[in-house]
N, C-alpha and C positions, 0 to 999 in steps of 0.2 A: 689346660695347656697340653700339646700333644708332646709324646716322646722324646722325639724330636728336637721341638723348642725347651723341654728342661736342660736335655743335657748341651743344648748349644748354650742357656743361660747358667750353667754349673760349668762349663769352662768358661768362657769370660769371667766369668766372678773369682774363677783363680787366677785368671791370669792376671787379671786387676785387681787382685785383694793381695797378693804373693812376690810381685816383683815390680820393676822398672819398667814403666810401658812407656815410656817418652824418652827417647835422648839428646830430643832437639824437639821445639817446637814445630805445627804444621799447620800453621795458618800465617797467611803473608800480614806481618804488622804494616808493611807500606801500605797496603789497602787501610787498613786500622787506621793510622795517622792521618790520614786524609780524610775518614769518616768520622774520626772525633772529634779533632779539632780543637786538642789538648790545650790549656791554659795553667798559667802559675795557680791558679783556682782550684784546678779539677783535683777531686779525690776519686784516684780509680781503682776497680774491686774486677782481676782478674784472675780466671784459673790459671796457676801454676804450670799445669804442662811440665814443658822442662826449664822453665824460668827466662827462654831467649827474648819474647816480646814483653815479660815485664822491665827486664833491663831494657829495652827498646822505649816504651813510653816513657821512663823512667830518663832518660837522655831529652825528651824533650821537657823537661822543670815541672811538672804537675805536680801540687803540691804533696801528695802521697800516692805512692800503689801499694794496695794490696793484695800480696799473691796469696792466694788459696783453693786448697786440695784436699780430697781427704784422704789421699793415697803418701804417707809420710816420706814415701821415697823419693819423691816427685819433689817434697818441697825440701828433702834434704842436697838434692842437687842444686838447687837453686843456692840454700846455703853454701855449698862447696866453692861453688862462683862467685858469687859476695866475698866469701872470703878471700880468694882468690884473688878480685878485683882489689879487696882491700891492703892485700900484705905483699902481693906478688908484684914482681918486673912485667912490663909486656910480653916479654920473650919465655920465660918460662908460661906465662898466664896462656899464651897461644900454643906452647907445645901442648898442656894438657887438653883445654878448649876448640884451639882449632885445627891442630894436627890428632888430637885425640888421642896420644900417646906421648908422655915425656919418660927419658930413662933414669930422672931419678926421683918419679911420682910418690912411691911410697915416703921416700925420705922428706922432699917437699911436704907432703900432708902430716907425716909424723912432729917433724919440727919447727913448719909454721901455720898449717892450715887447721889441725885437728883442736886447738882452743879457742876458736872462732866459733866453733860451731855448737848446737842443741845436743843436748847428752846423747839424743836418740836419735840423730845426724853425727855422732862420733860412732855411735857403736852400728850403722850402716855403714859406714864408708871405714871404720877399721877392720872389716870383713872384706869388704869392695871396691877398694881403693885400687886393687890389680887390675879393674875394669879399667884402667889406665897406661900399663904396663908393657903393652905387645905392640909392635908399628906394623904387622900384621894381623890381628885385629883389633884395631883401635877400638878409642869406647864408641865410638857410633853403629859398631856391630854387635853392642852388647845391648842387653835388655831384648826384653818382647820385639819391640820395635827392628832394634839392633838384627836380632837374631834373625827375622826377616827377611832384611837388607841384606845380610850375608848371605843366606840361602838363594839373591836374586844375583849378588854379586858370585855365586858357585855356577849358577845356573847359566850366566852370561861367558862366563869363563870356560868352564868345562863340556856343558850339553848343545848349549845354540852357538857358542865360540863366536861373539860378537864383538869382543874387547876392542879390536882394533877400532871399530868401526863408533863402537862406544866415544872411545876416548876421540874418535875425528869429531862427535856432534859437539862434546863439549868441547872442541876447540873451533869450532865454529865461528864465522864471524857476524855470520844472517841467516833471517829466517831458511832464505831459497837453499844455502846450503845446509842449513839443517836437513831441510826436505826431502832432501835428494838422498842425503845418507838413510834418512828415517825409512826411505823408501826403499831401499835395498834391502834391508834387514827385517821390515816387518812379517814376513810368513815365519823368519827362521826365530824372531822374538815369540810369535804366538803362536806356538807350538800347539798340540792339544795337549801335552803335560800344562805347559803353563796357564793353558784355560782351566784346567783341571783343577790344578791347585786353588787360582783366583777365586773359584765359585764356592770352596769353602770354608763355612764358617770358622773351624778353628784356623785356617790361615786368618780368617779376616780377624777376628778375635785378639790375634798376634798383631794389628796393627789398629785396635780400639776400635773395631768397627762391633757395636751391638747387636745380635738379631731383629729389634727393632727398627734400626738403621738400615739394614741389610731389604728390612721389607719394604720399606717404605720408596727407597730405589726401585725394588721387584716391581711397587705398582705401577710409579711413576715414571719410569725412563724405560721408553723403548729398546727393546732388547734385554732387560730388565740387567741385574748387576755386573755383569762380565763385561755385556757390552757398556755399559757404562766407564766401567775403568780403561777398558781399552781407546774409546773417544777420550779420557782424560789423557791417556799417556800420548796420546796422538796431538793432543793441544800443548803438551810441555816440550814432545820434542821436534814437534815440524809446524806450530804456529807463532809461538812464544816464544823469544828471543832467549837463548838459554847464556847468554853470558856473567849476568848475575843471578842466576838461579841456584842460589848456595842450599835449596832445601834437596833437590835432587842430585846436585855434585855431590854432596856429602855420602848418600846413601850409594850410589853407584863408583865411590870413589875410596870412602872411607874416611876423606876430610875434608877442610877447608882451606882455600887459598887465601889471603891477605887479599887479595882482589875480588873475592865472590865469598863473602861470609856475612853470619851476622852483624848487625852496627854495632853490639858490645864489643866483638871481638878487633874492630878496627883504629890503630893506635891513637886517633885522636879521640876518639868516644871512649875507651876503655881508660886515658887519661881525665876523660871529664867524670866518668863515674868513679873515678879513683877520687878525684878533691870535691866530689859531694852529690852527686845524686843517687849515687848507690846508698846513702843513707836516707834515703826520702823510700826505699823502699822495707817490705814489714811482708815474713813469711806466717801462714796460721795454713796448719793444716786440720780442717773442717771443713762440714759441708759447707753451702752456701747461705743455705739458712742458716744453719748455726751459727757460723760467723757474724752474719748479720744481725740476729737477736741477742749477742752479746755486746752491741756496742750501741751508739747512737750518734756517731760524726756523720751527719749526710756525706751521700756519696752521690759523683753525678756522671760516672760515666763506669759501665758494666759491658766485660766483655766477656761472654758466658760459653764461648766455642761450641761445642755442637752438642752438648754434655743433656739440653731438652729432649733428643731424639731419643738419648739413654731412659729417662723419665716418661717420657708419651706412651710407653706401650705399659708395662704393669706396676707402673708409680706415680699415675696418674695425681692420688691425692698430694702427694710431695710435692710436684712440680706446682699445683696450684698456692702451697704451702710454703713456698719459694718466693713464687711473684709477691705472695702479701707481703714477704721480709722486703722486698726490695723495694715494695712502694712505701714501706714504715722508714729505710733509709734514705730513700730518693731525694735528692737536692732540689733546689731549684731546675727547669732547664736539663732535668739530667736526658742522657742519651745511652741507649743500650743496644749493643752489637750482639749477633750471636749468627752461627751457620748451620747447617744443618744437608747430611746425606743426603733428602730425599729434595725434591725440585719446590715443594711447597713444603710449609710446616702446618698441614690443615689444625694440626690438636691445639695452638693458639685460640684458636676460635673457640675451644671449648672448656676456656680457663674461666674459672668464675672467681672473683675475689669482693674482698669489703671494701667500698670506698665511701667515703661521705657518711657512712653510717649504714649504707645501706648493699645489696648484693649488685655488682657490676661484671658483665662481661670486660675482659682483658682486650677488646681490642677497641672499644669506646674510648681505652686511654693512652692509645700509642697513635702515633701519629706516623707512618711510613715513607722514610725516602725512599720509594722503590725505584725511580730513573737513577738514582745515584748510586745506588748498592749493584744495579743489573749493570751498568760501566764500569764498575769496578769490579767483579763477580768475573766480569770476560778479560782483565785483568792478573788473573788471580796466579801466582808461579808455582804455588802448590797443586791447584786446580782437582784434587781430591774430593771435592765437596759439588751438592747439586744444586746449593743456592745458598745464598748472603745476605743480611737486612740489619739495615738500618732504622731506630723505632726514636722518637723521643716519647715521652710520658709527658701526660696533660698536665698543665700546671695546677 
């Protein structure tokens, strides 16, 4: 390993071993929904992240989700909105969730949310609970992530001075007017500071992006990373309809409207996961496998986020170590999502696991919707990502 790539993999390791690197999910569960195809049946086994799309599937009745991570912060959030969902009004539940700021946060979590919650989800959030406290910056500019978002929300304000013209896209009503704004702004958004910045890893790092991840872009997309983000940001704000696009509002805004947010946060879903489907969901924070080899309920539907790309480059043996757990819990019928930085995920190909008794290549036992995944994939409101798949597993 050169110089280089140590010390690009000793900061992500802290920045993901040490803090909050999610404060909103970033992958569109509407795609998800549509490629699961959820039933009162399914038991689903999702990463944590920040817990928005497990409340999401969790709205459509599957018989359980569960979320796990092994980053305990990740799934102490998650707990905080559970609890939340369960003892809170709509109205203070959306100050903290989806204004991301309520003025009497600490008092709220001290006197009804802090005995909801895991000893080791109290004594996080009795430290970090002020990550709620400021309506300048809200918790969506805190964390790794957060922290980000804030330096592109200084950046947009103070160096390129594009606010105005920000807030005209999201008030947009079509594409064509998106277009038009997009197109006036574009040299002064892409600055060479802000190229600059984008092409480094510890910015990327700050938003989970792995050196792994990072290369696997370099090979395969023309123009190799930069240009790649730049065509993403190009498709969120001058091809894709940005009216509900609550994952970019949020970061460029600091919140959510009651009209562009998550489905938990929307008063009839946030009522339906208040009288029972917030109890159909279960936090564990562990790896994947771990998880998996401590129980034995089939599960049949696995949404793994792009968390392989992390794995493919020097955890190889894990990653194969993984799929075994997931073929020992696989249900019938089960289906498994996952995305992935780079345009292909070649290291698939060179997963070997036991099946039947005997050594099988990994892709003898998935079955690929690739026309369904590539129309959903040009779908995508996040559009962060260089490809989406849809697999089932052989029966």
């Amino acid at each position: 390993m050169s110089l280089r790539n140590w010390i690009s993999g000793r900061v992500f390791k802290f920045v993901h071993g040490n803090n909050l690197v999610y404060n909103t999910c970033w992958e569109d569960p509407r795609l998800d929904r549509e490629a699961l195809q959820l039933t009162s049946e399914d038991r689903v086994l999702v990463i944590t992240s920040a817990g928005c799309n497990a409340l999401d599937y969790a709205l459509t009745g599957p018989a359980h989700v569960y979320a796990v991570d092994m980053n305990p912060r990740q799934n102490a959030l998650l707990e905080l909105k559970m609890a939340g969902i369960r003892k809170l009004d709509y109205e203070d539940f959306f100050g903290l969730f989806g204004n991301g700021h309520h003025s009497r946060a600490n008092s709220i979590y001290q006197s009804i949310l802090r005995g909801e919650l895991s000893s080791w989800a109290q004594t996080y959030w009795d430290r970090w609970i002020k990550f709620f406290d400021s309506p300048k910056r809200t918790f969506y500019y805190r964390g790794t992530s957060g922290a980000f978002a804030r330096m592109i929300r200084y950046y947009i304000d103070r160096v390129a001075k594009i606010r105005p013209e920000i807030n005209e896209i999201m008030a947009c009503e079509n594409v064509e007017q998106q277009r038009a704004v997009y197109d006036r702004i574009r040299e002064r958004f892409w600055s060479r500071t802000m190229r600059f910045a984008l092409n480094r890893d510890t910015t990327l790092s700050m938003l989970g992006v792995p050196k792994a991840q990072r290369q696997q872009i370099e090979k395969q997309y023309p123009g190799g990373i930069l240009c790649f983000i730049q065509d993403s940001m190009e498709a969120v704000f001058a091809k894709l309809p940005i009216q509900d696009n609550y994952f970019w509002r949020v970061y460029v805004t600091g919140s959510y409207t009651t009209q562009c947010c998550p489905e938990y946060l929307k008063p009839d879903n946030f009522a339906q996961l208040k009288a029972n489907n917030v109890s159909n969901v279960s936090v564990h924070t562990d790896s994947v496998q771990g998880f998996l080899e401590k129980g034995d309920t089939p599960i049949s539907r696995f949404i793994l986020l792009d968390h392989m790309d992390w794995l493919s480059d020097h955890f190889f043996p894990l990653l194969e170590s993984e799929w075994q757990a997931i073929l020992s819990r696989a249900a019938p019928s089960t289906r498994i999502l996952w995305r992935s930085g780079g345009l292909r995920t070649d290291f698939i190909d060179r997963v070997q696991v036991m099946h039947d008794g005997k050594p099988t290549m990994l892709p003898e036992l998935l079955k690929y919707h690739q026309e369904q995944a590539a129309q959903l994939h040009e779908l995508d409101r996040v559009h962060t990502y260089g490809s989406f798949y849809i697999a089932d597993l052989a029966a």
